[in-house]
C-alpha positions in Angstrom: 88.2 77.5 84.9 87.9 73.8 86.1 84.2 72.6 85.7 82.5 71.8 89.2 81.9 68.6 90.3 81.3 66.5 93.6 84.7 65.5 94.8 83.9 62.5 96.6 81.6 58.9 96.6 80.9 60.9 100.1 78.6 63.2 98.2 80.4 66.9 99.4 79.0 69.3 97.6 81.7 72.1 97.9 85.0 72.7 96.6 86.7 72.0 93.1 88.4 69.1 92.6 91.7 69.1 90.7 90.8 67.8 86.6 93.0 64.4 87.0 94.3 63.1 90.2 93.0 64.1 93.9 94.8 64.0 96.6 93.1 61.3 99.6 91.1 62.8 102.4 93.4 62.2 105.0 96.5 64.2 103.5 97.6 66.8 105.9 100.2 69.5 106.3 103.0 68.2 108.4 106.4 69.4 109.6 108.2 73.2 108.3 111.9 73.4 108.4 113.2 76.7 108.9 116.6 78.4 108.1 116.9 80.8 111.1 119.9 83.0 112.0 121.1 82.4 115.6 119.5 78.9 117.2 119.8 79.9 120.6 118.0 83.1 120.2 115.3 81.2 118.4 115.0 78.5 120.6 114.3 80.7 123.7 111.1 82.3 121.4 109.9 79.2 120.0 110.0 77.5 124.2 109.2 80.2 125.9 107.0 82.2 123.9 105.6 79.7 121.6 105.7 77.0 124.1 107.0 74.4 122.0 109.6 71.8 123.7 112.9 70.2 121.9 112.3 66.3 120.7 115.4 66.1 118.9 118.9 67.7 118.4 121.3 66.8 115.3 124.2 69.5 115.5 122.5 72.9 114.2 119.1 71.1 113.9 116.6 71.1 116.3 113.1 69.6 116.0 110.3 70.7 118.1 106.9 69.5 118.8 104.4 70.1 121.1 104.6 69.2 125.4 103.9 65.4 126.0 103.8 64.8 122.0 106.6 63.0 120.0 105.2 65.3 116.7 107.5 67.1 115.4 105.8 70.0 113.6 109.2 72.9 113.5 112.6 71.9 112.5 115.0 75.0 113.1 118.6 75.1 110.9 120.6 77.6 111.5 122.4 79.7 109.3 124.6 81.9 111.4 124.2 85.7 110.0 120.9 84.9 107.8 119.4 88.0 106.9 116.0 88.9 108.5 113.0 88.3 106.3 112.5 92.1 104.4 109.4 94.1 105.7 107.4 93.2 102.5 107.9 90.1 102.4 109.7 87.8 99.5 108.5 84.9 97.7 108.1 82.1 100.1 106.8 81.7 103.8 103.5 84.6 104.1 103.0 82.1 107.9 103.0 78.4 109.3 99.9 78.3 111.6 100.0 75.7 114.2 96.3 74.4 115.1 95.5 73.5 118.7 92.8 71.3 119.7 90.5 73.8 121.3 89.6 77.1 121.7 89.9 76.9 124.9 93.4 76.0 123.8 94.0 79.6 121.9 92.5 81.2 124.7 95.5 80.2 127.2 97.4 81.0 124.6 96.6 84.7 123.9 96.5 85.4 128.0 100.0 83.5 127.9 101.4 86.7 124.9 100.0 88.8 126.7 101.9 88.2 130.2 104.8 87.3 128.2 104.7 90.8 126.2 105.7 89.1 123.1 105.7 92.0 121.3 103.7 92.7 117.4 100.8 90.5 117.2 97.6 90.3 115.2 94.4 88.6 115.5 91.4 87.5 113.5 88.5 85.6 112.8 88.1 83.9 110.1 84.9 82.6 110.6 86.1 78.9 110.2 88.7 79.5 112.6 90.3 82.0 115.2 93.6 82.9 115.0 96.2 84.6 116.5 99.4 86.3 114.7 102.8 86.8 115.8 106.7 87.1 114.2 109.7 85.3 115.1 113.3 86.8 115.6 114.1 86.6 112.3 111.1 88.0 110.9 109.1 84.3 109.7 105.0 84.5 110.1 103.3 82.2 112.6 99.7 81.9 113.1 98.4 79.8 116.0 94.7 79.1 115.9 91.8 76.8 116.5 88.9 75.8 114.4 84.8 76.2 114.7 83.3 72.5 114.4 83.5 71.6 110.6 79.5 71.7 111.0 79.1 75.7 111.5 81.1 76.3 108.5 79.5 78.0 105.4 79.6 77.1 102.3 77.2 78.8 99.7 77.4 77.3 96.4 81.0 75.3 95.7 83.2 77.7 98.2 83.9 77.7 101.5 82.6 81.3 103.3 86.1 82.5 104.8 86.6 86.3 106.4 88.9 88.6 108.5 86.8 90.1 111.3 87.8 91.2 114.2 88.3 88.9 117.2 86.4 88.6 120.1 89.4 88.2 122.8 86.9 88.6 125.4 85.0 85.7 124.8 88.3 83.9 123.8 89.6 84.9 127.3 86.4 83.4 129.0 87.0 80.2 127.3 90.2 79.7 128.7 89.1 79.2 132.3 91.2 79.2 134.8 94.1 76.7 133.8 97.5 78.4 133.3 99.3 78.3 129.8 101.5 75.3 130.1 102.8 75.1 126.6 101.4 73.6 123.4 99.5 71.2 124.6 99.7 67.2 123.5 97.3 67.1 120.1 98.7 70.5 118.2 99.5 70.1 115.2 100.4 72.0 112.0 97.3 73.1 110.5 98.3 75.1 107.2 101.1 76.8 105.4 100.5 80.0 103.4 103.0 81.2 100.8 103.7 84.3 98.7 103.9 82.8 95.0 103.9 85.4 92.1 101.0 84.6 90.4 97.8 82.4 91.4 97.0 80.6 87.8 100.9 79.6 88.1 100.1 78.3 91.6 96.9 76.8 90.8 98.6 74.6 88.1 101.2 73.4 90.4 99.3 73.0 93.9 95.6 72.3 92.7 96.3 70.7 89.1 99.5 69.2 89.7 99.5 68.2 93.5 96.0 67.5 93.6 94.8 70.2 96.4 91.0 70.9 96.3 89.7 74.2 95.9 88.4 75.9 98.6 88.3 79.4 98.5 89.1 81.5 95.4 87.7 84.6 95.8 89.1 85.9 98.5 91.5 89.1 97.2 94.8 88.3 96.0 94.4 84.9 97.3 94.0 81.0 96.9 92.9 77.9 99.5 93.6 74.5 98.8 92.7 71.7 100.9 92.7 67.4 101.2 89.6 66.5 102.8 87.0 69.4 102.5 89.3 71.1 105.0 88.8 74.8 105.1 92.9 75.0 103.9 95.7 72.9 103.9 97.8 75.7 101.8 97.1 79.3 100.9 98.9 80.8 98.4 98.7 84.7 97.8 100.1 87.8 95.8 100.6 90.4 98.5 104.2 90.5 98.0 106.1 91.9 95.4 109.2 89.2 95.9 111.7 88.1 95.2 112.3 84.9 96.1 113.8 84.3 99.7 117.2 83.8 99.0 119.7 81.2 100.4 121.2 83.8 103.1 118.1 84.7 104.4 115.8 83.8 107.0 113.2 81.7 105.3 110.9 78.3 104.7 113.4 75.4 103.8 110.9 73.0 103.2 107.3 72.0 104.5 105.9 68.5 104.4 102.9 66.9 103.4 101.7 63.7 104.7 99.7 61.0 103.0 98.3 58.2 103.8 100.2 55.5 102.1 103.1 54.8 99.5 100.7 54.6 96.6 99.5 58.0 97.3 102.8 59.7 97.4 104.2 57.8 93.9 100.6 59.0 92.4 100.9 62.7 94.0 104.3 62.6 92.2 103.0 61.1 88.8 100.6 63.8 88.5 103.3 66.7 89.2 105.6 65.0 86.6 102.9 65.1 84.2 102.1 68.6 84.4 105.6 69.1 83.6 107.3 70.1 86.8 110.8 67.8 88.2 110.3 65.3 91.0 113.1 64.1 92.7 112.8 60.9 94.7 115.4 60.1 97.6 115.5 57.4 100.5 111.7 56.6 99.4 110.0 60.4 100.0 109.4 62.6 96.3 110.1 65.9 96.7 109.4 69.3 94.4 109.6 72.8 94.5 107.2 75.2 93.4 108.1 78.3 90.4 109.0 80.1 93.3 111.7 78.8 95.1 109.2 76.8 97.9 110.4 73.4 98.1 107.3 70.5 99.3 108.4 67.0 100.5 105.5 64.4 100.1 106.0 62.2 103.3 103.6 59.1 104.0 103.2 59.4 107.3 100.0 59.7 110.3 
């Protein structure tokens, strides 16, 4: 067990900082790139269900971001014939969860599933955050959500107080108003990934040791947090499936990026993986790696 200790000159007083290097405060999930069976099938869920819009088109590619925002937070490649993502679950993608500024925001958003009948969907609060669950055609986890002010989280002793309780769509409805669903609005951006991974010490030395990801919540069953920043999670990694890994042919996580702030912190974030012994590969200027598990991570400098 790594030995506790304030992470920051800032004086935060929870979470547990990685033994060597730390990733900077304003690291943050960015884009996931998805290998999806048929793009036309997934491009009407992801417009008119998930109410992304197209920002970019390369032959099989297609990038996505949110209405009246040049962010790209979904790239979807297609792989005509992939096989749907097995019932269980593989090694891999467990969800992306998209954040939107407001809860206001997730309230539009759940009336908007509901008119749309958008089939399965879950719900939850998580006591940092309130979230809403849903599958696309191939099978791949999304969670859309938005966050409580950073100020109403809990955080006795080192860990941040995380649950799943039920949601209170009634009050979520109430804060939506009266404005219409119009899409994800200008602001969303990728708020986590959470992965299957095998085993959590093996994860824990790549992603908190290696990578530099804070410790946020480790008691939670089966389960990890990590996070830049104090943020509640960045990544989650868990043990709820019994794998494989996703294989080539099927539907599953390509690749998910993580921004930093500068050059300097992508070559160190790299260093450190390379020192704990796991390959980084650098090309046109961005390091990549992929976890024991098949889950390939692309460190981007980027806003």
């Amino acid at each position: 067990m790594v030995t506790p200790r304030p992470l920051h000159p800032s004086g935060r007083n929870y979470g547990i900082a990685p033994p060597d290097f730390v990733l900077p405060e304003a690291s943050h999930v960015g884009a996931v790139r998805l290998q999806i069976s048929d793009l036309e099938r997934s491009l009407a869920f992801y417009q008119q269900v998930l109410g992304l819009r197209i920002v970019g088109r390369d032959g099989s590619v297609v990038a996505l971001g949110p209405q009246g925002d040049e962010r790209v937070l979904v790239y979807l490649h297609e792989r005509p014939g992939a096989e749907r993502v097995p019932k269980r679950g593989v090694f891999g993608l467990y969800h992306f969860a998209i954040l939107v500024p407001t809860r206001a925001d997730l309230g539009r958003f759940l009336k908007h599933l509901t008119a749309v009948d958008a089939g399965r969907m879950g719900m939850a609060d998580h006591l940092v955050s309130e979230a809403l669950y849903l599958w696309d055609p191939d099978g791949l986890g999304i969670e859309v959500y938005a966050d409580r002010p950073r100020e109403m989280w809990r955080h006795p002793g080192l860990e941040v107080l995380m649950a799943t309780d039920p949601l209170d769509t009634e009050s979520l409805v109430t804060a939506a108003g009266s404005r219409v669903w119009s899409g994800m609005p200008a602001g969303t951006r990728m708020g986590h990934v959470h992965l299957h991974v095998g085993d959590l010490t093996i994860a824990d030395g790549f992603y908190h040791v290696g990578l530099g990801l804070e410790k946020m919540v480790w008691s939670y069953p089966g389960a990890l947090f990590l996070a830049a920043g104090g943020y509640h999670h960045h990544l989650a990694v868990n043990t709820w499936s019994p794998g494989p890994s996703a294989r080539d042919d099927q539907a599953r996580l390509i690749a998910w990026d993580l921004l930093v702030p500068d050059r300097g912190a992508a070559e160190a974030a790299a260093a450190s993986l390379r020192t704990g012994g796991h390959g980084v590969e650098e090309s046109d200027g961005q390091f990549s790696a992929t976890d024991p598990w098949g889950t390939r991570l692309r460190i981007v400098v980027g806003e």
